[in-house]
PALUMMI-387871 format. One record per residue (C-alpha): residue number from 1; residue in one letter; y, z negated, x negated. Coordinates in steps of 0.5 Angstrom, whole numbers. Each point is the difference from the previous one (the first is absolute). Last residue first. Layout:
% residues N
{num=NUM | residuo=a | y=Y | z=Z | x=X}
...
This chain:
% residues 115
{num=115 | residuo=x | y=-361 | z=-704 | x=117}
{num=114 | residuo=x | y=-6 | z=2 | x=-6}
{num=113 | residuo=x | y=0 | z=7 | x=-2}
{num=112 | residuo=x | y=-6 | z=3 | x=0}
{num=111 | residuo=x | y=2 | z=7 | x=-4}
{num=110 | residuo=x | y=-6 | z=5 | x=2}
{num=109 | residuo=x | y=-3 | z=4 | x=-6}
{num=108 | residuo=x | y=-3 | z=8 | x=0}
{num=107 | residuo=x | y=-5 | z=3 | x=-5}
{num=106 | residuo=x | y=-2 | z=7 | x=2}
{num=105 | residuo=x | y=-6 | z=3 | x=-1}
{num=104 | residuo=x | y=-1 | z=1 | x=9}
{num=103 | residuo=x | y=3 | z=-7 | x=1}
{num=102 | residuo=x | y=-1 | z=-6 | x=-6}
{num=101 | residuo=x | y=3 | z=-7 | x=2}
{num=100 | residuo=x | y=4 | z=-4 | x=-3}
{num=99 | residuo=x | y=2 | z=-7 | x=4}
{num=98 | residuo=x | y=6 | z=-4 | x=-3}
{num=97 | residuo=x | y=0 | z=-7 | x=-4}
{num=96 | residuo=x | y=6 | z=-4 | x=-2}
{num=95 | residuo=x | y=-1 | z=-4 | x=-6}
{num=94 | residuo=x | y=-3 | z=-7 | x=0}
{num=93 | residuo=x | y=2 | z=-6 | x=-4}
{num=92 | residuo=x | y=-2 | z=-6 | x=4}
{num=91 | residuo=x | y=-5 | z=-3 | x=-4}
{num=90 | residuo=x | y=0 | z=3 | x=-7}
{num=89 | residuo=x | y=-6 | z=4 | x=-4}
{num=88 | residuo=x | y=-2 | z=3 | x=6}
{num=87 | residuo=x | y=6 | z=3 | x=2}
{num=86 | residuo=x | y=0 | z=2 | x=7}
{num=85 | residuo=x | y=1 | z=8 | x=2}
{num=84 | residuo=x | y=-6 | z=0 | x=4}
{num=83 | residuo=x | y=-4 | z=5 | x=-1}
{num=82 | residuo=x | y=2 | z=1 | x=-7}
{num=81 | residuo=x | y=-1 | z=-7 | x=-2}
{num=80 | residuo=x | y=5 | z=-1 | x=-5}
{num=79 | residuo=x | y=0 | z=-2 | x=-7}
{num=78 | residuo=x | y=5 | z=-4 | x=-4}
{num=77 | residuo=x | y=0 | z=4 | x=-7}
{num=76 | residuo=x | y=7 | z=-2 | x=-2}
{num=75 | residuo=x | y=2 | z=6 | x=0}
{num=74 | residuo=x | y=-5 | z=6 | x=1}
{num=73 | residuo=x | y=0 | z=-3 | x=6}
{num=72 | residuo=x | y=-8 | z=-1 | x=1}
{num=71 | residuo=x | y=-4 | z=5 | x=6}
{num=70 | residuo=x | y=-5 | z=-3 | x=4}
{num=69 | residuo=x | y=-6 | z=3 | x=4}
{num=68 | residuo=x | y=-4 | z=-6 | x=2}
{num=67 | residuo=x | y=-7 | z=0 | x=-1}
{num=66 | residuo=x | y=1 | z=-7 | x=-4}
{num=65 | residuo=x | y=6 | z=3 | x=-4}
{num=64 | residuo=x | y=1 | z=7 | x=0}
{num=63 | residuo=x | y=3 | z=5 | x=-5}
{num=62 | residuo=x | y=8 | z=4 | x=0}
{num=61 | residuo=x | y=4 | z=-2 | x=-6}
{num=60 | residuo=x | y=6 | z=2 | x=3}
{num=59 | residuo=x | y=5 | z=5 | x=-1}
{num=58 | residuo=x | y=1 | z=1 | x=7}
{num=57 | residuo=x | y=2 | z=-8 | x=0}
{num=56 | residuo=x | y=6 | z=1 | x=-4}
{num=55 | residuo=x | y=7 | z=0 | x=5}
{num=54 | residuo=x | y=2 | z=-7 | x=-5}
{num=53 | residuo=x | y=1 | z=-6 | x=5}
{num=52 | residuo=x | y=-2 | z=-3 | x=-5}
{num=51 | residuo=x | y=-6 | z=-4 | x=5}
{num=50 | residuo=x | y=1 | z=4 | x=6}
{num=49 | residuo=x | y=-1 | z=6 | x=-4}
{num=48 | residuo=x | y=2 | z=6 | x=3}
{num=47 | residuo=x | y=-4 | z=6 | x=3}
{num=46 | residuo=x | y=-1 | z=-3 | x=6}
{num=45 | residuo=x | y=-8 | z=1 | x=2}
{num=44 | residuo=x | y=-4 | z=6 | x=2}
{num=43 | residuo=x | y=-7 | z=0 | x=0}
{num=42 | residuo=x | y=-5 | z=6 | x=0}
{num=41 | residuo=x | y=-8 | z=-2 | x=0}
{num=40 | residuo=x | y=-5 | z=-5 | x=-3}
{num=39 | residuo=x | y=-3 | z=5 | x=-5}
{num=38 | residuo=x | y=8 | z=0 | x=-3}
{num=37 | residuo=x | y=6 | z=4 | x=2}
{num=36 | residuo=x | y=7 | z=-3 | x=-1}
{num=35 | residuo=x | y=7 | z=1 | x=3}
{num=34 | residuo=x | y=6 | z=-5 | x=-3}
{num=33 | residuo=x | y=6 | z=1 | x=6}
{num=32 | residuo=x | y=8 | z=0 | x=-2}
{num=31 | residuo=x | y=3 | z=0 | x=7}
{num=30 | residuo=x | y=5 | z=5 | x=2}
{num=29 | residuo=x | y=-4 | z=3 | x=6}
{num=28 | residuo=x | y=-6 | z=0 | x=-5}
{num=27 | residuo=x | y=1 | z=1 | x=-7}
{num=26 | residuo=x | y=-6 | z=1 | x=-3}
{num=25 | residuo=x | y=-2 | z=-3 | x=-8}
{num=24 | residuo=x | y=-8 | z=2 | x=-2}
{num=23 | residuo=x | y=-5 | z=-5 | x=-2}
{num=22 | residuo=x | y=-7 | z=1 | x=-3}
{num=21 | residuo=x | y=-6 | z=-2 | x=1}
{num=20 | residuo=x | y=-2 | z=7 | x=2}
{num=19 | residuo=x | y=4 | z=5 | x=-1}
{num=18 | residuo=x | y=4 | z=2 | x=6}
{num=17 | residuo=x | y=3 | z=8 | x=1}
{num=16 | residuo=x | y=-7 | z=2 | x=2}
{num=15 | residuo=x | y=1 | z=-5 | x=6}
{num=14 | residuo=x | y=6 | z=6 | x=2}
{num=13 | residuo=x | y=8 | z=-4 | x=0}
{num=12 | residuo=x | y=4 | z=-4 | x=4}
{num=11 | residuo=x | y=0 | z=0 | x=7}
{num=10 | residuo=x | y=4 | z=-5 | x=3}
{num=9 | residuo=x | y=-3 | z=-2 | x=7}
{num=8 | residuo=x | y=5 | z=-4 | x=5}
{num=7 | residuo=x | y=2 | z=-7 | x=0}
{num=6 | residuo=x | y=-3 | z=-6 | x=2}
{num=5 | residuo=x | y=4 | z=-6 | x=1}
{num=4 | residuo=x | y=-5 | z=-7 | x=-1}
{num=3 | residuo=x | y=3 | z=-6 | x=3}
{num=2 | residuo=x | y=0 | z=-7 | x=-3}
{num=1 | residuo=x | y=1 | z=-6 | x=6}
């Protein structure tokens, strides 16, 4: 059985700071997370591919496939649910998906770490 560790919250920069629809690169307790803002919220998810390996997807094409919030590796193009982290172009690839939240004009993110 798979356990989820939760960390603390980091925070990381003030909303305003975030365009929308565009992904911005944090380094969070020495992982390299992709930050996004979207009509659908704030949603932080591993920076690196898991497809090139490549720390790219805060420079993704941030859109939305059936409702869902997406971002594509700006790679090879695979999409990813942002809610989720699973690739929706193909089964079995995820990236790892941290929770995101803003406090008092502030964005602050959670590592997940799966134990």
């Amino acid at each position: 059985m798979t356990q989820t560790i939760m960390l603390n919250w980091t925070t990381i920069c003030p909303l305003d700071r975030l365009e929308p629809d565009r992904g911005v690169a944090a380094l969070v307790d020495g992982v390299q997370i992709a930050l996004f803002r979207t009509p659908d919220g704030l949603f932080a998810i591993d920076n690196r591919d898991p497809v090139s390996g490549a720390y790219v997807l805060s420079r993704g094409i941030v859109g939305s496939r059936g409702g869902v919030p997406t971002v594509a590796s700006p790679l090879h193009k695979q999409v990813y649910d942002l809610r989720s982290g699973h690739c929706l172009d193909l089964p079995g690839v995820a990236v790892a998906r941290h929770d995101a939240r803003c406090r008092d004009g502030l964005v602050e993110v959670r590592l997940r770490q799966e134990g």
